[in-house]
N, C-alpha and C positions, 0 to 999 in steps of 0.2 A: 064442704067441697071447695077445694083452690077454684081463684078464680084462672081464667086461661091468661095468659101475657098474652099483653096487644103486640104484634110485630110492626117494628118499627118501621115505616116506609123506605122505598130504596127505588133506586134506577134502573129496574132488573128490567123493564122492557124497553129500556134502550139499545139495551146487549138484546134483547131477543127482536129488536126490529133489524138491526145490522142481519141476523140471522136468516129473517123471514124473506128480508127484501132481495139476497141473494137467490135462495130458493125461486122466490117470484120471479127474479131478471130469467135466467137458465130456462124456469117454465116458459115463459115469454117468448124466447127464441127459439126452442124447442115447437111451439107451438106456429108460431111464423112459418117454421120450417117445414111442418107438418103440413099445412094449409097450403106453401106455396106449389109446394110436391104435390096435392091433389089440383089444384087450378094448374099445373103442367101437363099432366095426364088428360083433362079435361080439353085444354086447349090443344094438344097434339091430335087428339081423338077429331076435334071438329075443326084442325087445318089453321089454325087461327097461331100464324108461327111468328108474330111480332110480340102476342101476349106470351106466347110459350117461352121465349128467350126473355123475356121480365123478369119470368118465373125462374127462369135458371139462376140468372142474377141475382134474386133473392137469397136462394137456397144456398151457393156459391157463399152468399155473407154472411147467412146465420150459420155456415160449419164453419167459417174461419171465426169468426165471432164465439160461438160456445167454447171451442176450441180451447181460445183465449180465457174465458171464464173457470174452466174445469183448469187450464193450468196455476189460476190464480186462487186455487183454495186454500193453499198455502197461508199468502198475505192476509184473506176474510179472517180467516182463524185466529193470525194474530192480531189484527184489527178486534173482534170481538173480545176476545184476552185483555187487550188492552182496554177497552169501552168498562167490560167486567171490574179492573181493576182500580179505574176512573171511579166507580159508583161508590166503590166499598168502601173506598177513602173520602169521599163526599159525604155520606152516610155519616161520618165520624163526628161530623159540625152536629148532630142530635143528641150526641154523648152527656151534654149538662156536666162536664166538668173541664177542668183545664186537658188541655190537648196539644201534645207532641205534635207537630208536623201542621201545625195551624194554617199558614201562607198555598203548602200543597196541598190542603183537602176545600180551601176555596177556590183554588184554581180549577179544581177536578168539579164542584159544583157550578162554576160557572160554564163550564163545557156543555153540560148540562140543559143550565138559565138559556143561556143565547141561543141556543137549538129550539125550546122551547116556543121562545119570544118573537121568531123567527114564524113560527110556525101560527100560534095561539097565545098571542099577547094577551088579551081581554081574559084567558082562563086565571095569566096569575096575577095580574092587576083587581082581580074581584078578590082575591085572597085579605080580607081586613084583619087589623087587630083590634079586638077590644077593647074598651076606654081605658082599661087600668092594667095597660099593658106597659107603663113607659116610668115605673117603679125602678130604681135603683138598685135594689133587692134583688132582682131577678135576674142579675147579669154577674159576669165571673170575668173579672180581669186576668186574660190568658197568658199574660207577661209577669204581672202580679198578681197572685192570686189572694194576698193578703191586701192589698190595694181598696178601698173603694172605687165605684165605678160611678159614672154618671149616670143619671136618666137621659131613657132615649127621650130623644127631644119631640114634642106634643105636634109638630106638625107634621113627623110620620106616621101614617095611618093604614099604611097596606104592611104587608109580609115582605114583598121587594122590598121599599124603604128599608125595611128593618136588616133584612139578609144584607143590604149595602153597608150598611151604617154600624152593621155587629165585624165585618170584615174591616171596614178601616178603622176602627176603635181597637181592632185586634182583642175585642169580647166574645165569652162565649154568653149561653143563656142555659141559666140554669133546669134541670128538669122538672116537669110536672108544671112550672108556670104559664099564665096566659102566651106570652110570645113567644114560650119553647111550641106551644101549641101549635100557635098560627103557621111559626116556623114547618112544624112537619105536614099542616097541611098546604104549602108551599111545595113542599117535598110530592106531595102525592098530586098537586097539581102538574107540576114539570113531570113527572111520570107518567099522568093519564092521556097527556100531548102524544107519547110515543103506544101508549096502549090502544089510541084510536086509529094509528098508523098502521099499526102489527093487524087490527079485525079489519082494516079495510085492503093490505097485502092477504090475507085468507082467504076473503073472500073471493079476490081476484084469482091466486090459484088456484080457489073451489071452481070460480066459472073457467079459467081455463083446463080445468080436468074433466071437466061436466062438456066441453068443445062448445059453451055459452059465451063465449068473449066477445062476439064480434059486434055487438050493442055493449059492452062493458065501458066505461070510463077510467081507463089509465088514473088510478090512486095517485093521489100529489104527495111524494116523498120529499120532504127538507132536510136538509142535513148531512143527506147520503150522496155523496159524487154522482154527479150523472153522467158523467166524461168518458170518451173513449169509448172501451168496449161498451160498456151498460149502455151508454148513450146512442152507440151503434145500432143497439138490436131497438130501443124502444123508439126510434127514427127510422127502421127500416121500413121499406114501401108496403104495406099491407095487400095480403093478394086477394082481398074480396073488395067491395064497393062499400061493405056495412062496417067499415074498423072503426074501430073506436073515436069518441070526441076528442079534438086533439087538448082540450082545456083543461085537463088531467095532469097533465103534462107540467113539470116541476123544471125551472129553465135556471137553472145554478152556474 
C-alpha cells in the first residue's frame, strides 16, 4: 500500500480569516441593528423618548455603515485573491531546490511572519532546530547552484534565525533535511496564529446567530484594518447595559 503524501503546509487560513472576519463585521452590525430596533420599540412603548432617539441614532449608523460594507465586497474579494496569491508564492521557499522568483516569495512570507509576530511571537520563537541542523550539505545556493554553501552559523537555534539567514544568504534548503524541517514547522506555526483567529470569528458569529453576544468578548483581530467603516460598527454604542468587554477590542 502507497504511503499518502504529507501536504505541504501553507497560509490557506490567512485568506480564510480575511474571509471570516468580514462575514463577522456585517453580522455585527446587523445585529447592533437588530437590538437597537427592539430597545426603540421598548422605549417608545414606556415613554422613555431620550433613550428612544439613541436608539434611532444607532440604527441610522449601522444602515449607513452596512451599506458601506455590502458596497465594499468588491475590494474584500480582491484583498482575499491577493492574500490567496501571497501564500502560494511563499509556499515555494519549501520547494528544496533552486527557485525562480526567490526575493518575491520572501517578501510574500514575510507578509505572513510580521502578522504573526504581531500577534503570537512566542508560538514561532519556540520553533528550534536540532543540533545538526547547521550542516553545509543541506543548503542550495539559489544564485549558484553548483556553488558550495556555508554553514548556518552555530549560534542560530530557532527556525526565525534560520528563515532570516537562508533569505539574505539568498539559500534555499534542501528537502527532507533537519532545517527543511524546522522550516515548515515554521510554516504551520505562522498559519496556526490565523487558524485561532478564524475559530474564535465562528464562534462569535455562532453567538451572535444564537442572539448570545451580549456577554461575548469582541475576538482581538490583528492584521485586519479596523478603520472606518469596520471600526464604525464595532464602536458603535451598544443598546443593552450587558455588551460586551471593551478589551477584545484590537486598536490598530
Amino acid at each position: 500500500m502507497k504511503k499518502r503524501a504529507i501536504e505541504p503546509p501553507s497560509f490557506e487560513d490567512w485568506t480564510n480569516r480575511l474571509k471570516v472576519y468580514n462575514d463577522y463585521i456585517k453580522a455585527l452590525g446587523e445585529y447592533k441593528k437588530s437590538s437597537a430596533e427592539a430597545e426603540l420599540k421598548l422605549a417608545e412603548a414606556a415613554g422613555l423618548w431620550s433613550k428612544a432617539e439613541a436608539m434611532r441614532v444607532v440604527i441610522r449608523q449601522m444602515v449607513r455603515e452596512l451599506q458601506r460594507l455590502h458596497r465594499q465586497t468588491g475590494q474584500v474579494q480582491t484583498q482575499v485573491k491577493r492574500i490567496g496569491q501571497l501564500a502560494r508564492r511563499a509556499r515555494l521557499l519549501l520547494a528544496g531546490r533552486r527557485l525562480e522568483g526567490f526575493s518575491q516569495a520572501w517578501s510574500a512570507y514575510q507578509y505572513f511572519e510580521l502578522r504573526a509576530m504581531l500577534e503570537s511571537e512566542a508560538d514561532l520563537t519556540a520553533v528550534l532546530l536540532p543540533v545538526d541542523s547547521h550542516d553545509a550539505v543541506y543548503f542550495l545556493d539559489n544564485r549558484f547552484p553548483q556553488r558550495a554553501c556555508q554553514p548556518l552559523p552555530t549560534e542560530i537555534g530557532t527556525a526565525l534565525g534560520l528563515a532570516a539567514w537562508l533569505r539574505t544568504s539568498k539559500y534555499m534548503v534542501r528537502s527532507g533535511s533537519p532545517p527543511h524541517t524546522s522550516l515548515a514547522h515554521l510554516f504551520r506555526a505562522i498559519n496556526s496564529v490565523a487558524e485561532r483567529e478564524v475559530q474564535s470569528l465562528l464562534a462569535a458569529l455562532d453567538a451572535l446567530r444564537k442572539g448570545t453576544y451580549d456577554s461575548w468578548k469582541l475576538p482581538q483581530i490583528l492584521g485586519v484594518p479596523l478603520k472606518s467603516r469596520r471600526w464604525a460598527i464595532e464602536q458603535a454604542p451598544w443598546p443593552r447595559s450587558t455588551k460586551p468587554s471593551p478589551r477584545g477590542h484590537s486598536r490598530e
